[in-house]
N, C-alpha and C positions, 0 to 999 in steps of 0.2 A: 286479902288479895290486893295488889296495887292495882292503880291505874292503867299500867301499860299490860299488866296481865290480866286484867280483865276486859280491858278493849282486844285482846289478841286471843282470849276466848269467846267473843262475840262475833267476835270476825270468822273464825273458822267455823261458829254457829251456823252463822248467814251463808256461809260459803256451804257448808254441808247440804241445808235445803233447800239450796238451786239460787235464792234469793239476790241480786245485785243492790249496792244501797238504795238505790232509787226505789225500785219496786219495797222493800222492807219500808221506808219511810213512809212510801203511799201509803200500805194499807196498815202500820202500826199508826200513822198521824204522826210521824215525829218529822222534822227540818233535817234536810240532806247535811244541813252544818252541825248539828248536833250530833246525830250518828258517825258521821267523819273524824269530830272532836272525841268521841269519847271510843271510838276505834283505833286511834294513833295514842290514847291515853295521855291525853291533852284537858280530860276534862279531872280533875279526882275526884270527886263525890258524885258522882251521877244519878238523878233520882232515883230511888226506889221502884216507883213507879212506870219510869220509862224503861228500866232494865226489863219489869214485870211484863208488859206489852209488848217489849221485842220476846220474850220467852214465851209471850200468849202465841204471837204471831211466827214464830216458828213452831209451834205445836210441842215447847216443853216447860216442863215445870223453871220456878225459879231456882231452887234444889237442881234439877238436871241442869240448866244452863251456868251454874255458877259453882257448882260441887264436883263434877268430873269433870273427866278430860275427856274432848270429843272423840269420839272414837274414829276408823277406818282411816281415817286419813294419811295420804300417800305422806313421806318424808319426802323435804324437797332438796333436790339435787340429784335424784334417786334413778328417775325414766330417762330412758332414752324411746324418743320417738319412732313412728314407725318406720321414719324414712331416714334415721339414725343421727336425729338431732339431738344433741343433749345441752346447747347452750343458746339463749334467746335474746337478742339486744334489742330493742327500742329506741326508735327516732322518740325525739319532745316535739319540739314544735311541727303543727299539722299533724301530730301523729297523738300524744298523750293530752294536750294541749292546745283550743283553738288557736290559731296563730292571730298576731298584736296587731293586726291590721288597726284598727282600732285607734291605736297609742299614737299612728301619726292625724289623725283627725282632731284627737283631742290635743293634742302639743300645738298643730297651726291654729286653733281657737283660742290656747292660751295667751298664743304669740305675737297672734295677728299675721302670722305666717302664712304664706300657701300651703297646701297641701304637697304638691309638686318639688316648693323647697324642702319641704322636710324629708321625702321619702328618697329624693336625690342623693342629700346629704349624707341621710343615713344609710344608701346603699353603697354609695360610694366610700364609705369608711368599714360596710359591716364585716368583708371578710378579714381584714387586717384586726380588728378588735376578735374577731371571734378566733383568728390563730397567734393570738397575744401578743401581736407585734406592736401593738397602740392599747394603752391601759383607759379604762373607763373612765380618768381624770382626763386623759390627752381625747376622749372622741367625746365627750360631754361640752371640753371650751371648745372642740371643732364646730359643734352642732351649736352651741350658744351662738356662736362668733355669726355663722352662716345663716341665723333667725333675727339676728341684730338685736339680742338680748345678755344681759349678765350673767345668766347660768342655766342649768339643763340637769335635769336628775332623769337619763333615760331609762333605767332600771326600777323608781319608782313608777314612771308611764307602761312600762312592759310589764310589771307585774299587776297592773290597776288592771289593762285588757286582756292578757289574754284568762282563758276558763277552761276549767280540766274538760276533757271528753270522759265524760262516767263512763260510759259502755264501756270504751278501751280501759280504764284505768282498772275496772273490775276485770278485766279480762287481764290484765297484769297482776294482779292477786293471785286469780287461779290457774295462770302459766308458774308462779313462782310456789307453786307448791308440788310442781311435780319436774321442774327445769331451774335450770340454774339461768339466771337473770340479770343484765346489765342494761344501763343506760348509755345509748351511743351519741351523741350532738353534738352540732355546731349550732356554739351558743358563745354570748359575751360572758365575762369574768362572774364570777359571784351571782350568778339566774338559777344556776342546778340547785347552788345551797339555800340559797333564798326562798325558791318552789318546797324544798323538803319541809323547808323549815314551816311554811304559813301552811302546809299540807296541801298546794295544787298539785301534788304530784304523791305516788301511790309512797305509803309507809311501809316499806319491805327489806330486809337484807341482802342488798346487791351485790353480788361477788363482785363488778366492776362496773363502776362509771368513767367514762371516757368523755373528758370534759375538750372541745377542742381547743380553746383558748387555754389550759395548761399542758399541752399536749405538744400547744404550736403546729398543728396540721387538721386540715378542713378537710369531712367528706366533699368532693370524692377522691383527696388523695391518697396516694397508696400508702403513707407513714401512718394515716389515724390508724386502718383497717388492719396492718401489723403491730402496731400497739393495742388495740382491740383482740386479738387474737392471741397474742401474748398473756393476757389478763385473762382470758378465758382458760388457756393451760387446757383446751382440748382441740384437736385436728381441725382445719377451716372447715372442713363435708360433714361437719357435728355442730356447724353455727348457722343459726338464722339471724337474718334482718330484719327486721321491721320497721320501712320507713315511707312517707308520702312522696320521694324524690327518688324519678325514675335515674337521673344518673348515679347516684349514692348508690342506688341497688344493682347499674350495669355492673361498677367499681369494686363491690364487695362481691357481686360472681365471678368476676374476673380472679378472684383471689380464692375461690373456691368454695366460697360459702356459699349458702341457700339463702333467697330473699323472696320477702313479699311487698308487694305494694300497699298502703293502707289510705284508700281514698275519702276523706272524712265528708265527702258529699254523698257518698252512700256508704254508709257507717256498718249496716245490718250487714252488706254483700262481703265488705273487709273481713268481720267477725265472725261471718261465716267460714270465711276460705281460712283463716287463722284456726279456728276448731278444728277444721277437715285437718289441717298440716300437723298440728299437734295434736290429735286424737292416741 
């Protein structure tokens, strides 16, 4: 078995016994980055040993976890929800992902910057960069230029802070095995595939990412949310939202979709009402 199919049999292991990586690492003993690495089939040769321990701690054999196929499980793309959803988008930032507050603390330390100028700078340039109008070489010398520095890798600062939200990102696993699943953001050039790639962001087959900087339209305008819908290829009163920005989700009801708030200062309440909607 390869790599990537035996991480995609452990995953649907874990996901069978209720288990979230968190909870599986506590009580097997293994690092949230190890199970993550060898779930996305990042790692190939994965100890013997640590395979054996997640088998313990699911309650099956090595033989069972690594010789059939999991049984019961729903095909995804398959349900439609009770209240006739069959497609699920997800906000990134604040919603899959702590948001990079972070990244401007560390840049004015580097800089010798205020904190003030940098968040300025970069508000003031961030929706143009995130609806492609200004490329991350033109808002890099902006931000240089306005630190009184040579250069600016803001993409390496955003991807140093921000940090997946586990609960959600596990909760996008097992949305996408019985709904179909897309990524919705306003985000800079090259952040979606960069997250994919280091794995802060969940490893799944997304029928559609809707990146808005190649999109060229920011929620909450109406152009994302019909390119969004497009990509989906099912009726807006069959789409959910999922996002932390209340105007994003007035915009995509307006358009006839279903949305929820996802407030990541209480995490357990979000996850909750997301269960209840797609039950």
């Amino acid at each position: 078995m390869d790599e990537v199919g035996l991480g995609k049999r452990l995953q649907e292991a874990r996901q069978r016994a209720g288990f979230t990586q968190q909870q599986l690492c506590a009580t097997a003993g293994l690092s949230y980055s190890t199970l993550a690495k060898i779930e996305r089939g990042a790692i190939k040769s994965p100890s013997i040993f640590t395979i054996q321990s997640i088998a313990d701690t699911l309650g099956l054999s090595l033989d069972e976890l690594l010789g059939h196929e999991v049984k019961g499980a729903v095909r995804p793309n398959e349900n439609t929800g009770h209240n006739g959803i069959k497609f699920v988008y997800f906000d990134i930032n604040g919603c899959l992902v702590r948001f990079f507050h972070h990244a401007f603390t560390k840049l004015a330390n580097d800089t010798g910057a205020s904190s003030d100028a940098v968040e300025s700078t970069y508000w003031h340039f961030n929706d143009a960069v995130c609806r492609g109008e200004m490329t991350m070489i033109d808002f890099n010398a902006a931000l240089a230029s306005a630190l009184g520095v040579t250069s600016v890798d803001w993409t390496a600062y955003y991807l140093e802070a921000v940090q997946p939200i586990i609960d959600m990102q596990d909760t996008v696993l097992k949305v996408s095995e019985r709904y179909q699943v897309g990524l919705l953001s306003n985000i800079m050039p090259g952040q979606i595939d960069a997250m994919l790639k280091n794995g802060m962001l969940p490893n799944i087959d997304y029928k559609a990412i809707v990146d808005s900087s190649e999109v060229m339209a920011i929620k909450p305008e109406q152009r994302i949310y019909e390119v969004a819908a497009g990509l989906a290829a099912v009726p807006p009163a069959q789409i959910l939202l999922i996002d932390d920005s209340r105007p994003n989700l007035m915009a995509a009801e307006k358009m006839g979709w279903k949305v929820l708030w996802f407030d990541d200062y209480r995490i357990e309440d979000s996850l909750e009402r997301i269960q209840s909607m797609l039950r």
